[in-house]
N, C-alpha and C positions, 0 to 999 in steps of 0.2 A: 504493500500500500504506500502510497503516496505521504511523503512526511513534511512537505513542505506547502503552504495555503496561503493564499491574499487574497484575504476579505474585503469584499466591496463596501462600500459606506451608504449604499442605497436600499439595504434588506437589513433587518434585525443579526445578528452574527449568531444566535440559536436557530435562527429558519436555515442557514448556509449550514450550516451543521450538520441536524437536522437532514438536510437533503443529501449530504456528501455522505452521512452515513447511510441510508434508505436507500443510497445506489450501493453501497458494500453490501449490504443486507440481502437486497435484491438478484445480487451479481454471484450472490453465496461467497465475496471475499472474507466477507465475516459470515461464516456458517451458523447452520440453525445449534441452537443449546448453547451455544458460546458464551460465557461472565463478559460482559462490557464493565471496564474497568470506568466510574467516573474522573476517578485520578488520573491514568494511562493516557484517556481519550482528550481529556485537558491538556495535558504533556503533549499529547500527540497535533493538536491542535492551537497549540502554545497561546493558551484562553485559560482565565479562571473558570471555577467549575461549577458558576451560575448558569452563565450559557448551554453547558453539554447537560447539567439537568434538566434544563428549562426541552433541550433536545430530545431528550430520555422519554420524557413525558409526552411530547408530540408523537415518537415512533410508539409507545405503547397504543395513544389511540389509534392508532393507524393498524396495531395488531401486530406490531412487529418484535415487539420486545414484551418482556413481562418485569414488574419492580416487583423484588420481592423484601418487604422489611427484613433487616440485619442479616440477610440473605445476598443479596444484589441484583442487578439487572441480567437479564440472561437473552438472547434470541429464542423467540420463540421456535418449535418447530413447526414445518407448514400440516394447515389444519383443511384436509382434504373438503369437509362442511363447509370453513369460511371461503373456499376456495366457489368453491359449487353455489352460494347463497351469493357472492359479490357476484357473480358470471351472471347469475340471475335478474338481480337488480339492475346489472349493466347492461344487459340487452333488451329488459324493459325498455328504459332509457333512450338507447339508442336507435332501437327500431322507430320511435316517433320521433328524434333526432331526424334519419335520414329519409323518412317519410317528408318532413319539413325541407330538411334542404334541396332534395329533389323536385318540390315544387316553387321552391324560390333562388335557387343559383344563380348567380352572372356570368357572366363568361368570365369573367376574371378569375371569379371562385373557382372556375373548371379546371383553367389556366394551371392555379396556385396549388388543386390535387393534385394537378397530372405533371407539378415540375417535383413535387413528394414525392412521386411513383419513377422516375427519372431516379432521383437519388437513391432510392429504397435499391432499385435495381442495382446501382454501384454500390452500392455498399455494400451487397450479397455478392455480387463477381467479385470484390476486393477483401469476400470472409472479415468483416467489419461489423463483429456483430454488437457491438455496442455502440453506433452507430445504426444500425439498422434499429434495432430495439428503440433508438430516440426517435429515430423515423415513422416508426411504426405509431408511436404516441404520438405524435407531430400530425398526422394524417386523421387519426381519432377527436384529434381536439380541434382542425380543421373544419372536421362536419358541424362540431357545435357552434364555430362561428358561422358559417354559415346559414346554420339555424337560426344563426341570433340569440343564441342559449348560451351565454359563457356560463352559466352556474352549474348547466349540468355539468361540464365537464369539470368544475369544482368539486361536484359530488361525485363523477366517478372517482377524479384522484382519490378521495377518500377515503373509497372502498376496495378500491384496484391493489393495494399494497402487495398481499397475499397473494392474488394473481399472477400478479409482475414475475413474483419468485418461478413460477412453474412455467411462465412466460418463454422466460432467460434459459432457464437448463431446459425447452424441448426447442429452443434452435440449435437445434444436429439433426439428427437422424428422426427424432420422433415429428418434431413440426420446422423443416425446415425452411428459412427464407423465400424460396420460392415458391411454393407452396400458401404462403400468407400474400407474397405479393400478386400473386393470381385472384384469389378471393378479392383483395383490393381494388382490382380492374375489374372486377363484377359488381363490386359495389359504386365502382368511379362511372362505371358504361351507363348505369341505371339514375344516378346524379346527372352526368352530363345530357341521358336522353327524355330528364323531366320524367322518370318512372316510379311514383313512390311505391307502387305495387314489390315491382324488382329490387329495388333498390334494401326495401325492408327485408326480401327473402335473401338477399346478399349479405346481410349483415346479420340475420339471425346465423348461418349457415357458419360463418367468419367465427362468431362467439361463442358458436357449438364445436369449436373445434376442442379447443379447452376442454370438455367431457370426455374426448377420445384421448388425449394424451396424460392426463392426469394420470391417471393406471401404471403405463408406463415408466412414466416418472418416480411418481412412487416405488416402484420395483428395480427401480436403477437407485435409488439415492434413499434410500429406507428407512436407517439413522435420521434424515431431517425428516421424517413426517411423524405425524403424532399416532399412537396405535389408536386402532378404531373402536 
């Protein structure tokens, strides 16, 4: 991990935090069960140790960590439920997300998915996958501007945390890059051709995928999941 950070002066310096861990979390560089040291991560972050509490307490709602009194902070392991109940809520969500964008896009919006989809594609030819994975959020938070919805996708972040993790470890073999950016050009074809019919059976299909690899994942990385 990275041990050296500059802090912007435009975000609270627990939000920066906060998000620099949530992408270790995510990326499984900090693995599930792991003690997060508040000491360590201050050390590590060369920050008193209001900030990485004030941090502690955001990844907990987020479901990422667990505080245990005189215990400490630990990662959580992933919870195949929370996993399955977020996927749920988010493709509520998003089915009348792009239901909406579909019947109100501009050409520009069309423009601005399909130069997402342009990058999405280099970043899988160039095995970028953290890059691709920011792409891939980049392209989800898209539709809700285009809705005119920034809050949904304030409440997806919310809920997506848990996701993300099972996200990240099935780009290989179980879901990989091309494969998602196919689903995305079905979802883009149905946006660009004003189809909210297609466009919603594009993106239900897209966040059904998540059910099919979860299993998988689970059976490759064991240790991080919680028993049933």
């Amino acid at each position: 991990m990275d041990t050296l950070f500059s802090f912007n002066n435009n975000e609270p310096v627990n939000q920066q935090i906060y998000r620099l861990l949530r992408k270790d979390i995510v990326e499984c560089v900090i693995p599930p069960g792991k003690l997060l040291s508040e000491k360590e991560t201050a050390t590590r972050f060369e920050v008193s140790r209001q900030p990485v509490r004030e941090a502690f307490i955001k990844l907990a709602e987020a479901g990422l960590v667990q505080i245990l009194p005189q215990r400490g902070t630990f990662v959580m392991r992933i919870s195949a439920k929370r996993v399955a109940d977020a996927r749920f809520i988010r493709q509520a969500l998003e089915c009348s997300i792009v239901r909406r964008a579909a019947s109100e896009r501009t050409d520009e919006q069309v423009m601005l998915l399909e130069h997402n989809l342009h990058r999405q594609e280099l970043a899988a030819q160039n095995r970028q996958i953290g890059e691709f994975f920011n792409l891939d959020d980049d392209f989800h938070q898209l539709l809700t501007e285009i809705a005119d919805c920034a809050l949904a996708w304030d409440i997806i972040e919310s809920i997506k945390a848990t996701m993300d993790r099972v996200r990240f470890l099935s780009l290989g073999k179980v879901s990989p890059p091309q494969s998602l950016i196919t689903q995305h050009y079905q979802i883009f074809n149905a946006i660009r051709d004003q189809d909210p019919d297609a466009a919603e059976r594009a993106i239900r299909e897209h966040l059904q995928e998540l059910i099919y690899t979860i299993t998988p994942i689970a059976q490759q990385n064991s240790d991080w999941f919680e028993d049933k």
